[in-house]
Structures are given as structure tokens and as C-alpha cells.
C-alpha positions as CSV (number, residue, x, y, z in Angstrom):
1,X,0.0,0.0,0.0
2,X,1.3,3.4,-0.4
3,X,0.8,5.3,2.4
4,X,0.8,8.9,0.6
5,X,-2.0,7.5,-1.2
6,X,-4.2,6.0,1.3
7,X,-7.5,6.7,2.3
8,X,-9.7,5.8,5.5
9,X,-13.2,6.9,6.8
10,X,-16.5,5.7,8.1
11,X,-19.3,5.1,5.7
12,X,-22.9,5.1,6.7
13,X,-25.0,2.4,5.2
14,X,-28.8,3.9,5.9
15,X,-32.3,3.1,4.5
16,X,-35.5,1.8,4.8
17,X,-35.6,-1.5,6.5
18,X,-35.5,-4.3,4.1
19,X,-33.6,-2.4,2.1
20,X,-30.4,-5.1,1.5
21,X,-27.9,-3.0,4.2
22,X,-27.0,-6.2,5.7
23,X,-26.4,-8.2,2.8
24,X,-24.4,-5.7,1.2
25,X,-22.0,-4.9,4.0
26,X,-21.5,-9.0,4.5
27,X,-21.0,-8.6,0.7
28,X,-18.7,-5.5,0.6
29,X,-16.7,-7.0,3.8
30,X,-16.5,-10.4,2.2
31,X,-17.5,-12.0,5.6
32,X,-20.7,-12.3,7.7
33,X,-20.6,-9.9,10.2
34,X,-24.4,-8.8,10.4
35,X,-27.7,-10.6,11.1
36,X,-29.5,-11.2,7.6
37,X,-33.6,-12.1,7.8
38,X,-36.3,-11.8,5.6
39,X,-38.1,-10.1,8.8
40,X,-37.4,-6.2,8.8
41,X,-36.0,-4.2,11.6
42,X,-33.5,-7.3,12.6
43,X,-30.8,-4.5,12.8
44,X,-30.5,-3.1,16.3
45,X,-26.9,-1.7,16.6
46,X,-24.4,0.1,14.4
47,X,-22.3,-3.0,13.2
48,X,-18.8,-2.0,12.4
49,X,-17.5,-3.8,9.1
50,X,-14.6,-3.0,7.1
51,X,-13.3,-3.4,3.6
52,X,-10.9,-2.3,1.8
53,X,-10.4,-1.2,-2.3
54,X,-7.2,-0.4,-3.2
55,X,-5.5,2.1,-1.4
56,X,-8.6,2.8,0.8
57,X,-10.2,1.6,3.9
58,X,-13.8,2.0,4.7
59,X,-15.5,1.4,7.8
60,X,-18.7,0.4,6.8
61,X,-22.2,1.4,9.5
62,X,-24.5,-0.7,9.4
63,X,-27.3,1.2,10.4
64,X,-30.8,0.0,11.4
65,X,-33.2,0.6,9.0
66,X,-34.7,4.2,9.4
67,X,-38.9,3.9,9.6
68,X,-41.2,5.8,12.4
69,X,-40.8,4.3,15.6
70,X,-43.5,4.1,17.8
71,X,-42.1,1.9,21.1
72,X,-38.7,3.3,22.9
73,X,-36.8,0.1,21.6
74,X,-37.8,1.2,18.2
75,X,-36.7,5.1,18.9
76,X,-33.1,3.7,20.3
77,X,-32.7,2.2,16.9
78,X,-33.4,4.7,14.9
79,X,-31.6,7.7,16.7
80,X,-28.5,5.1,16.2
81,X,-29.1,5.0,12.8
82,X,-29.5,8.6,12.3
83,X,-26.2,8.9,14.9
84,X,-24.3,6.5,12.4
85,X,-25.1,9.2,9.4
86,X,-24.2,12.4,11.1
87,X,-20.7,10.9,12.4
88,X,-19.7,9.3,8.7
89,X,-17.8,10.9,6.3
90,X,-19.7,9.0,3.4
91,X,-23.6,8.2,3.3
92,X,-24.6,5.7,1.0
93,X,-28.7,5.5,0.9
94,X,-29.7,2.5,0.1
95,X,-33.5,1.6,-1.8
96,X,-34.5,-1.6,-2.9
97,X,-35.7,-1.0,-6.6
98,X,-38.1,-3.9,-6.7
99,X,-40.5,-1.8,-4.7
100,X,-42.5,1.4,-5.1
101,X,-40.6,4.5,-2.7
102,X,-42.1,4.3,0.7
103,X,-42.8,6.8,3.2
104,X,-39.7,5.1,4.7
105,X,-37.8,6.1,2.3
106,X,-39.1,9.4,1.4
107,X,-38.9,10.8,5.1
108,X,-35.1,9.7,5.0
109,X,-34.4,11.8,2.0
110,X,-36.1,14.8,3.1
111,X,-34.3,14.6,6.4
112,X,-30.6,14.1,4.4
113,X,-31.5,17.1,2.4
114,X,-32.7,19.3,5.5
115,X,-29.5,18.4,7.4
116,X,-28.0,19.5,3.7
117,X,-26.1,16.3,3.3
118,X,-25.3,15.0,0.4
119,X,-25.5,11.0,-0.5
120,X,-24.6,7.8,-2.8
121,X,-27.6,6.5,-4.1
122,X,-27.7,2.7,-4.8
123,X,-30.3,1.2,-6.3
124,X,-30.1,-2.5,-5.0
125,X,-31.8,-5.7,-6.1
126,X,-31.9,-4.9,-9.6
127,X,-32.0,-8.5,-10.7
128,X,-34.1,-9.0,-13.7
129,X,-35.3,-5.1,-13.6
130,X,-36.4,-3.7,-16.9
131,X,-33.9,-0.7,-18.1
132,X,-37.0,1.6,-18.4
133,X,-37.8,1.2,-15.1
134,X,-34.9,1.7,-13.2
135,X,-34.2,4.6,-15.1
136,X,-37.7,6.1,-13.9
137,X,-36.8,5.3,-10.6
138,X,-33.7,6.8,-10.8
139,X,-35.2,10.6,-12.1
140,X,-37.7,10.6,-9.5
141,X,-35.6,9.2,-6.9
142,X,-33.1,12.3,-7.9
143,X,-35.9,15.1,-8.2
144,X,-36.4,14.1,-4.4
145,X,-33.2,14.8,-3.0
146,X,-29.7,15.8,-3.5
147,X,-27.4,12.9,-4.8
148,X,-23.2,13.0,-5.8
149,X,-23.9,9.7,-7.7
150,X,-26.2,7.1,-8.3
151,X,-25.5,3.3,-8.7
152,X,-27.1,0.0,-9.7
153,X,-26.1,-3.3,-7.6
154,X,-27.1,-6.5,-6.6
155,X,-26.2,-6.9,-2.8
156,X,-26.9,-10.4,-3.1
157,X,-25.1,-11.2,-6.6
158,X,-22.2,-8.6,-6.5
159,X,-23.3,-6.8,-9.2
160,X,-21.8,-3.3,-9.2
161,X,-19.9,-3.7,-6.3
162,X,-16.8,-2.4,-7.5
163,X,-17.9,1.1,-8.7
164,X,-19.9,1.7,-5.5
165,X,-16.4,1.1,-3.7
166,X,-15.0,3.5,-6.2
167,X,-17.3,6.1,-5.6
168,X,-17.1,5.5,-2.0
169,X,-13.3,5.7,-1.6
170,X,-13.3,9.1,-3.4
171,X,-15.4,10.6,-0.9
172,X,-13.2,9.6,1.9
173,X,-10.4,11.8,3.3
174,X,-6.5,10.9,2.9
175,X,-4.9,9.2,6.0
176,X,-3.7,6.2,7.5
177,X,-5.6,3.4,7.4
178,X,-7.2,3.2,11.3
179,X,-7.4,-1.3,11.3
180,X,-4.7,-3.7,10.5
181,X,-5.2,-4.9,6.7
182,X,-6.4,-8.4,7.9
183,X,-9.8,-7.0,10.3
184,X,-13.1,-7.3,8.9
185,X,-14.9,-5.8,11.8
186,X,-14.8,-4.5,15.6
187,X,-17.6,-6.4,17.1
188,X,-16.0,-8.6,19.6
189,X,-16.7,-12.6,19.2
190,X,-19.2,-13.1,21.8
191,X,-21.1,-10.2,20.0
192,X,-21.0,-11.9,17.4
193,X,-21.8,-15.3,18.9
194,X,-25.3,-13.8,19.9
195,X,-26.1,-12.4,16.5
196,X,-25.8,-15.6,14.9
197,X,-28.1,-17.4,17.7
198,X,-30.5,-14.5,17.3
199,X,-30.4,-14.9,13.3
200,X,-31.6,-18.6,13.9
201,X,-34.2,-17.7,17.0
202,X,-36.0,-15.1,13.8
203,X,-35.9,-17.3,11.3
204,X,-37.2,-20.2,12.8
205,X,-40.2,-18.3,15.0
206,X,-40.4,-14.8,13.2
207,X,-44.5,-15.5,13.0
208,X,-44.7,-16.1,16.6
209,X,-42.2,-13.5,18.2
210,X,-41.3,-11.0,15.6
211,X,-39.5,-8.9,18.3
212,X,-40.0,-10.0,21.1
213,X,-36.4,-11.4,22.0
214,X,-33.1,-10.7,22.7
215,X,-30.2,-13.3,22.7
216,X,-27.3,-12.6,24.9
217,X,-23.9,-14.6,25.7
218,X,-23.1,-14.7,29.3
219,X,-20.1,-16.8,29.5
220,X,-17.5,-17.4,27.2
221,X,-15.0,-20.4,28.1
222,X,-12.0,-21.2,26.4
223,X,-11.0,-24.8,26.7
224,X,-7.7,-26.8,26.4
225,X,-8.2,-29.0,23.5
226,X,-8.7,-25.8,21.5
227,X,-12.6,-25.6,21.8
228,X,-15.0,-23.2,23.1
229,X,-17.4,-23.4,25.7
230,X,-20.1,-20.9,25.2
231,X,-23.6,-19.7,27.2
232,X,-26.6,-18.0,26.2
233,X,-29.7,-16.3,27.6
234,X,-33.0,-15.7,25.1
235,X,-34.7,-13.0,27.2
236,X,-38.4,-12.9,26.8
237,X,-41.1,-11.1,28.1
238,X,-43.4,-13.4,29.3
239,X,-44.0,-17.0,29.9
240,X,-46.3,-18.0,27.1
241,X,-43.3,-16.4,24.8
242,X,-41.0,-18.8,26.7
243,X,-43.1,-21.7,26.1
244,X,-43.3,-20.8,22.4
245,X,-39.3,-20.9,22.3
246,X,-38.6,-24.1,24.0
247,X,-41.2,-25.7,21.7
248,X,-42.9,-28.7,22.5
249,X,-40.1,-31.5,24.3
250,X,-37.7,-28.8,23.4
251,X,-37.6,-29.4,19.6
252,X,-37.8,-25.9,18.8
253,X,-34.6,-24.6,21.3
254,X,-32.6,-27.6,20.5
255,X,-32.8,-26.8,16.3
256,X,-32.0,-23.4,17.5
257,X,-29.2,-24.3,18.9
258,X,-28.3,-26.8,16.4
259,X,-28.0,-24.2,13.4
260,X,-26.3,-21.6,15.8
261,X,-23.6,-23.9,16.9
262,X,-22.9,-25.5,13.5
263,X,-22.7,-21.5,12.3
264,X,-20.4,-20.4,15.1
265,X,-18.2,-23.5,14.2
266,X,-18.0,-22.4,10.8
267,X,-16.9,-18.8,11.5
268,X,-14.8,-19.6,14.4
269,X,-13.3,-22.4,12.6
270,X,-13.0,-24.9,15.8
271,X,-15.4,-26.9,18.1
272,X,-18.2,-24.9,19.6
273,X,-20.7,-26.2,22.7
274,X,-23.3,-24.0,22.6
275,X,-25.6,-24.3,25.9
276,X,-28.8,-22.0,25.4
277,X,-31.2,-20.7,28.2
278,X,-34.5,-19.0,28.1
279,X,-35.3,-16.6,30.7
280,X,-38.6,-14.2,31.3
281,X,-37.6,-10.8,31.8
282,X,-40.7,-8.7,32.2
283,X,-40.5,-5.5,29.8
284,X,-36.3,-5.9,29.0
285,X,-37.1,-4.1,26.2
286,X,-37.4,-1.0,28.8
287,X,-34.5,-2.4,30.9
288,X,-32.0,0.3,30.4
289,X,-28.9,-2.0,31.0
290,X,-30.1,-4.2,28.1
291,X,-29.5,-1.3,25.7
292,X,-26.2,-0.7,27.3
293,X,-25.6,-4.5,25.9
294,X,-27.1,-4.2,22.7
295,X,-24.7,-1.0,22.1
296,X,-28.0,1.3,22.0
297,X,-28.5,4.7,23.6
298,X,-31.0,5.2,26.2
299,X,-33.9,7.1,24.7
300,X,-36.9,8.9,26.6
């Protein structure tokens, strides 16, 4: 790398939810470092992920996707996203060009362009999207608010990738890079550990709890034969949800844990025993110390 040359600065990955921000950083990062469901809102804190393109290093936000909260779990996450924005030196708005603009995403834009800062727009999931179309998308999108560029990609395929880091390292300042060459993110491993069991916890019962969870990892044990020993807690809030997460003999915790554990061993790249708890805690989603955990500010 040649230092005069280099580039470093945070980028903020913001949009509606369902919008693709969490498959495109795992994408961009070449790792997966964020929770990816079909269920919206599964983004609650400001992932750190980072990728490089050439002689630049971007530190990638993922942001939770920005829609009007109504509960103060909901208002925590979307004051982080907005944070995540404000702090970055380069926004990249992200819509998903399969659907018709949403209030979602029309409050964002007008909010960008009263705070008079400027954005990438990337059109993403452009799979099988007629020309016409996009282009349509792209005027209207542009007669909204004030974009530097505007790019087609595929989050999921790759597609366009490589110009949207272009654009991207442009707009970041010249300095040293801030992480060693071979870091993909700064969320620490037991984080991590409790975003992968909460990936499999909304996948397998998104119907019946769509948010009513919260997975975290209480102990984390190394062992000597090169294994790790790791425990979890799936807070609920009450004892019917509990029920519903154990399943019937346990079936349902045990494939939970099943999926998790065979993840974890894949990413971790040694043996994982994974022991999983479920525990009732009334209202943790107004438990202030649980948003401390979750890496959320406390908001009235």
C-alpha cells in the first residue's frame, strides 16, 4: 500500500428496512458480520465492518433501517441509525428498486436534504429489472433529494460492487488506514456469537415472536483442547413467549441451537458447545442495562 496514497473513513449504510444494508455490507466485507432475515428491523446496533479497495479503507455502519418508531426500543434504533449518518464521512442511501418508494424512504431523503447532506444513491436488487424502469426510478428518486452519484447493484449477486467502492473511496479523506489490513470488523466474538443465535431464533419463529427477543452470551470459556465453551440467555417477556421458544419437548430450542452452533463452528473455525437458556424478563425491552448490551442509547 502506499501510504501517501491512502484513504480511511467511516461510511454510513442507511435506508428503509428491508432495504439489503445487511447483505451488502457482509458482501462489501467479504465476511458475515451482520444478522441477515427476511423479517425487517433485525438491525439493532451500528455494526462495524470493514473493507478495503485499493489504497482505501472503509469502515462500513450498518445502520438499522430508518422507519417511524413508535415503542422506545424502536426510537433507540433509529436515533443510532441517524447517529451512524451524522458521524460518517460518506452516506450511502440504500433503496430496494423492486419496490415502489415508501414513506420510509421518502422521510429519509427529506431529512438528508434538510440536514444538507449529500448522499450515494444505490439502487439494490436490480435482478431481472427492466432498463426503463430503473431509469424512472432513478429521475424521480433524484428530483427528491440531492445525490453526488447514483448506482445499480445486486447486494446479493455482486453486481456493481466495485464502482460503488470507487465512488465510495473518493469521498473519503487521505490518512492512515485506522485497522490492521487483515480485520473485517470490531464487534468482539461473543457479540457476534449472539447475533448468529438470534439470526436462527427469527428465522425459525419470526410468526410467533417477531420482536419479542433478545439473545445474549453470558459466558465465554475457552477450553484446552482448542474448543470453546459458550452460554446463552434468550430474554423474553413473558411466559407464554418462553413456552413458544422451547417448543414442545424442546424441539424448537434444540434446532435453535443446532444451526447456531454448527454456524459459530463455521466462522470460528473450531469446536463450539453452545448451551442456550430461556429466561422471562418482564418489559427488558425497557431495561436500560439491556440497551447498554445491545450497544444502543437510552432514549426517553
Amino acid at each position: 500500500m502506499n501510504e501517501s496514497k491512502s484513504r480511511c473513513g467511516f461510511v454510513a449504510l442507511i435506508g428503509a428496512p428491508n432495504a439489503g444494508k445487511s447483505t451488502l455490507i457482509n458482501s462489501l466485507v467479504g465476511s458475515k458480520i451482520s444478522i441477515v432475515t427476511h423479517k425487517v428491523q433485525t438491525t439493532r446496533t451500528r455494526f462495524v465492518g470493514i473493507a478495503l479497495h485499493k489504497e482505501s479503507q472503509m469502515i462500513f455502519v450498518d445502520t438499522p433501517g430508518i422507519f417511524e418508531p413508535k415503542k422506545r426500543l424502536e426510537r433507540a434504533m433509529v436515533s443510532a441509525a441517524w447517529a451512524g449518518a451524522s458521524d460518517a464521512d460518506a452516506v450511502v442511501l440504500l433503496v430496494d428498486a423492486a419496490r415502489k418508494i415508501d414513506e420510509n424512504t421518502k422521510r429519509i431523503i427529506a431529512s438528508l436534504k434538510e440536514a444538507g447532506q449529500k448522499a450515494i444513491l444505490a439502487l439494490n436488487k436490480i435482478d431481472g429489472l427492466r432498463r426503463d424502469k430503473l431509469l424512472g426510478l432513478t429521475q424521480e428518486l433524484n428530483e427528491m433529494g440531492d445525490f453526488t452519484d447514483t448506482m445499480m447493484i445486486s447486494a446479493l449477486k455482486g453486481d456493481g460492487l466495485d464502482d460503488l467502492m470507487e465512488v465510495i473511496a473518493t469521498r473519503l479523506p487521505k490518512g492512515p488506514w485506522l485497522y490492521p489490513e487483515d480485520q473485517m470488523t470490531d464487534i468482539t466474538e461473543r457479540m457476534l456469537a449472539a447475533e448468529v443465535t438470534r439470526e436462527k431464533f427469527f428465522l425459525r419463529l419470526h410468526e410467533e415472536l417477531p420482536y419479542a427477543a433478545t439473545v445474549e452470551t453470558e459466558s465465554w470459556q475457552e477450553k484446552k483442547d482448542g474448543s470453546v465453551r459458550i452460554e446463552q440467555i434468550i430474554y423474553v417477556e413473558r411466559d407464554t413467549q418462553k413456552a413458544i421458544v422451547i417448543g414442545k419437548g424442546g424441539a424448537s430450542l434444540k434446532e435453535i441451537g443446532k444451526q447456531a452452533r454448527e454456524e459459530l463452528e463455521e466462522m470460528l473455525d473450531r469446536r463450539v458447545h453452545l448451551f442456550i437458556f430461556v429466561k422471562v424478563r418482564r418489559n427488558w425491552s425497557d431495561d436500560k442495562e439491556r440497551y447498554e448490551n445491545m450497544g444502543l442509547d437510552w432514549v426517553e
